[in-house]
N, C-alpha and C positions, 0 to 999 in steps of 0.2 A: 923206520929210521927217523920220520918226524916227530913220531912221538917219543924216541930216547934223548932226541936233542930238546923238546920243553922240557920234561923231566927235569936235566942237566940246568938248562937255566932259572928255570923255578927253587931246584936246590940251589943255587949258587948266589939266588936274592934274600934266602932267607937267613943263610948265614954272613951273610956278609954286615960287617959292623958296621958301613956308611949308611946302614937299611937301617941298624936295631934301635927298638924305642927304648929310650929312658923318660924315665915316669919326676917329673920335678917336686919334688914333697914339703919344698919350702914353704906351701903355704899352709900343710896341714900343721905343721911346727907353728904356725902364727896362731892359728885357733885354740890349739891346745893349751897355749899362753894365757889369753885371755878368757876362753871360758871352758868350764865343765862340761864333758860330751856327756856325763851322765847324768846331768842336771839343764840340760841345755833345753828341755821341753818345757821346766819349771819356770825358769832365770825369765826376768824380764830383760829383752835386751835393749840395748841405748837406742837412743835414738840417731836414727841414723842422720848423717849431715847432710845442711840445708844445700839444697842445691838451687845455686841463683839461676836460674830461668831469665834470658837475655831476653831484654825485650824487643819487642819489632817495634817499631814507627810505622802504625799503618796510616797511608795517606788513602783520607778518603776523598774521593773526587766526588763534587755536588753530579748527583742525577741531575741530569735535565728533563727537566720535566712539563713536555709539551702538549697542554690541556687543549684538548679539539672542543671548539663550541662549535655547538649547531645552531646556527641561527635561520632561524623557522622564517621562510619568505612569505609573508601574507600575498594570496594572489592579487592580480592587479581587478583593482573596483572596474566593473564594466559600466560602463557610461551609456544608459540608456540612447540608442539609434531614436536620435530627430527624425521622422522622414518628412524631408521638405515635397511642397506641391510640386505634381509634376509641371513642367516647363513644356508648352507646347511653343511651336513657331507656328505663328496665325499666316495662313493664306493671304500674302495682300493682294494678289492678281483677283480675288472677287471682282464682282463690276460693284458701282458704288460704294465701296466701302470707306469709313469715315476714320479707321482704325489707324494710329499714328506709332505706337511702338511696338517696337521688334518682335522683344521676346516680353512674354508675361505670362501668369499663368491662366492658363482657357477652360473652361468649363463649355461644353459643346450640347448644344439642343439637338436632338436628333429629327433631322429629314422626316416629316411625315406626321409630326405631333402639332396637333390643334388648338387651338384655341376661339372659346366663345367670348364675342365682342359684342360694345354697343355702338352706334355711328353716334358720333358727335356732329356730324354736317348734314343738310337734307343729300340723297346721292337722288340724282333725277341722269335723264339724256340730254339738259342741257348742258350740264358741264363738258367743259372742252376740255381737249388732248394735253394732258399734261398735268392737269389741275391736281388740288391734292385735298385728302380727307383722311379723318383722323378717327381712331378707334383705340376705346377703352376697354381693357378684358373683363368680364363679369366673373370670374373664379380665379382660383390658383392654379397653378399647371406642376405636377411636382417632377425633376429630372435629379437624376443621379450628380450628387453634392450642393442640387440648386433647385430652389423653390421661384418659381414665378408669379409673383403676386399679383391678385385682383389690383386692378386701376393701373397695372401697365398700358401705357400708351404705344398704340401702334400705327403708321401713315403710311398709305397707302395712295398712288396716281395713276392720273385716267388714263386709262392705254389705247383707248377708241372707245367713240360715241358718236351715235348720232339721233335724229328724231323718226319718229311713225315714218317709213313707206308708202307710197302709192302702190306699190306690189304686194301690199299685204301686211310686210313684216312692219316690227312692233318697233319701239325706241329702242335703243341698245345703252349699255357701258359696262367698259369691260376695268376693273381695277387690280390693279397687282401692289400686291403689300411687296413697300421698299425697304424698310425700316420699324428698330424696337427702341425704346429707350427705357435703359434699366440702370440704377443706382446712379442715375445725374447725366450716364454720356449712354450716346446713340451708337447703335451698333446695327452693320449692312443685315437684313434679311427679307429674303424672297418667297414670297406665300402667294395664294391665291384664295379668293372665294368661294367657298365649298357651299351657304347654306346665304339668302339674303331676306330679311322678314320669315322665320321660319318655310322656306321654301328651297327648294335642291336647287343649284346651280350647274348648267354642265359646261364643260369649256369654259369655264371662267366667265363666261358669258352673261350679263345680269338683262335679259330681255324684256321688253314688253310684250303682248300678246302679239300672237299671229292672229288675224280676221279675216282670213282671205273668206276661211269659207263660212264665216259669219255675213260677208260681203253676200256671197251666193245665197243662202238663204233668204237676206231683205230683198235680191231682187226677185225672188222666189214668194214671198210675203207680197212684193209691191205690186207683181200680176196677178196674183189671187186675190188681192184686195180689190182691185180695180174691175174687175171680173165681178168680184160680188156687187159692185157700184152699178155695171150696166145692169144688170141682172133686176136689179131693185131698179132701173129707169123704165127697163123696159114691161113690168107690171106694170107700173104708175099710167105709162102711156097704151097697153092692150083694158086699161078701166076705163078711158078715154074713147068714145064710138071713131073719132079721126083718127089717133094717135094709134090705135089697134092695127091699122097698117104700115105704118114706122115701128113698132114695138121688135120688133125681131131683130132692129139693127144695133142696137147698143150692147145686146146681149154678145150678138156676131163681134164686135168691134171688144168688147172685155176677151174673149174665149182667145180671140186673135192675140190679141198685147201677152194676155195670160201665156200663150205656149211661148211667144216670143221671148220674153223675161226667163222662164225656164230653160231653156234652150240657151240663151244667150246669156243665162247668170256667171258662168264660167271668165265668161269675157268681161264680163261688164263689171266684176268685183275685182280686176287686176289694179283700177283705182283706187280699192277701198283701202285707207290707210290702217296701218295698224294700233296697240295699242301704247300706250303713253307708261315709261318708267318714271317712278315718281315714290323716294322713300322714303319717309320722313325721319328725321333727326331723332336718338333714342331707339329706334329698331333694332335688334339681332342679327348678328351673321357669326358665321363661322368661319375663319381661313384656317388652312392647311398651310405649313410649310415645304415648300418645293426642295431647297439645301439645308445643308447644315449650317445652323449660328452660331457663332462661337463668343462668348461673352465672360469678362475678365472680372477678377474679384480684388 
């Protein structure tokens, strides 16, 4: 049934005259007019009309045109690093010290470094407590940033003294370096005497001889001497026919004193004084320093 009704409508479209094409031929009538369809390959034909082509108004807009520079940063110049001296704060609590500003910069002698000197004073055990004497260095001394030059002056004061003993012992003095003076100003330092006239010092101690038992010995000398005296009396008088009967006692009397003096040297040298310090001006020593100096440039 569905398909006898398309059927139906499909006839009923093609006959129908509001469907049918008419073919319009009026234009083949124009051609005909104007040119030969059998000649129409040959013919040159006209030229066809100009056609005016409308113009546009283009607007052109400026590009903007934004040119990137690079501009090359040269690094920054480095300034070569000054290193300024270090800045020490000097100890003022030293004892004596002569040192008046705060802050400067120090160059520091180390504890324990020597120096050889000449005296410029005679040093003897007369000098009294207190007294002062001065010393010249014979070399350089070389320290870390700092040279210390031969003809540094150094002073040094008597710390105790006294003369020979009746007990034996010698003169004494004892000096203790107080002071240097370098480049025009004096600066505190504490040394001792290590070496006085090429000779070792100990305790700081600059002695004269000890005699005691030198003492013992002369009186050890002075009864064998006297001993050989009677000894020689008492020949002179056994050559003698009277004297031959005294001759035995002088002998007796030397033997006597003689054991005595031995026997009794022990005692009898505790008077013997000692010996005599005495050095003269231009001699050698050596001090040590005990602390640290500190001395500014």
């Amino acid at each position: 049934m569905k398909r006898l009704v398309v059927a139906i409508f499909a006839l009923y479209l093609t006959i129908s005259p509001v469907f049918a094409l008419q073919l319009d031929m009026s234009i083949d009538e124009e051609i005909r007019k104007n040119y030969n369809p059998s000649k129409l390959e040959q013919q040159n034909l006209p030229p066809l009309p100009k056609t005016v082509t409308p113009t546009k108004t283009v607007t052109s807009q400026p590009k903007s045109t934004t040119t990137t520079t690079t501009q090359t940063v040269a690094p920054p110049k480095m300034t070569p690093t000054v290193t300024e001296p270090v800045k020490k704060k000097v100890n003022k609590n030293l004892p004596g010290t002569t040192l008046v500003e705060d802050d400067f910069t120090a160059i520091k002698i180390k504890k324990g470094t020597k120096f050889r000197l000449k005296s410029n004073n005679l040093v003897s055990d007369y000098l009294k407590e207190g007294s002062k004497v001065s010393f010249t260095s014979l070399t350089p001394v070389y320290q870390r940033y700092v040279t210390i030059p031969a003809g540094t002056v150094f002073t040094a004061s008597v710390e105790d003294s006294h003369l020979p003993q009746i007990t034996g012992n010698g003169g004494l003095v004892v000096l203790r370096i107080e002071s240097v003076k370098f480049n025009g100003r004096t600066y505190s330092a504490h040394g001792k005497v290590t070496k006085a006239n090429h000779k070792k010092i100990f305790i700081n101690n600059i002695k004269g001889k000890r005699e005691y038992w030198k003492g013992v010995m002369n009186q050890i000398d002075k009864g064998e001497a006297f001993y050989q005296k009677t000894r020689a009396t008492s020949k002179k008088l056994a050559d003698n026919p009277i004297g031959v009967i005294i001759s035995p006692l002088p002998t007796i009397v030397g033997a006597v004193t003689y054991v005595v003096n031995f026997a009794g040297s022990p005692i009898f040298s505790i008077g013997h004084k000692g010996g005599r310090v005495s050095i003269p001006a231009g001699s050698e020593f050596e001090i040590k320093l005990q602390e640290d100096v500190y001395l500014s440039l």
